[in-house]
N, C-alpha and C positions, 0 to 999 in steps of 0.2 A: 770112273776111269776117263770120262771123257775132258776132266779137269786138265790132266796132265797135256791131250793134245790140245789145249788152249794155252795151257801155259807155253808150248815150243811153238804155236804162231806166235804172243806177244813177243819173247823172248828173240826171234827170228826176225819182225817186224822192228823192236826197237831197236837193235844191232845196226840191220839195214840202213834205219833213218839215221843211226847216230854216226856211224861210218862214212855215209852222204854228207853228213854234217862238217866235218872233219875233213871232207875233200880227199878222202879212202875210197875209189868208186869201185875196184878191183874186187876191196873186201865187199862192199855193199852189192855187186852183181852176185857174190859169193853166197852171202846170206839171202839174198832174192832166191835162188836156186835153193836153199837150204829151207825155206820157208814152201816153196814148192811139193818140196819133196818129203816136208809134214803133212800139207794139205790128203796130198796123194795117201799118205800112211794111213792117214783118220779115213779117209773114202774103203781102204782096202781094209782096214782093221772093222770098220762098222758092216761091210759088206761079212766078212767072217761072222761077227759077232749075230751078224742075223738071223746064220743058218743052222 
């Protein structure tokens, strides 16, 4: 299980850069936030998963 939250940090992560890239910084603050709020998911999902 813990594949998939890796796959939505890379997937959030390269969004970000490429958005940056493209001189999209709107989208890329978007995806910053959205990579965020994976991170958070995996902390709270593994904190479940413990108990």
């Amino acid at each position: 299980m813990y594949e998939n939250w890796y796959g939505w940090f890379a997937l959030n992560g390269l969004s970000l850069c490429l958005y940056a890239y493209k001189g999209l910084y709107l989208f890329s603050v978007l995806y910053f936030f959205y990579l965020l709020i994976s991170i958070g998911g995996m902390i709270k999902w593994r904190k479940s998963v413990a108990q």
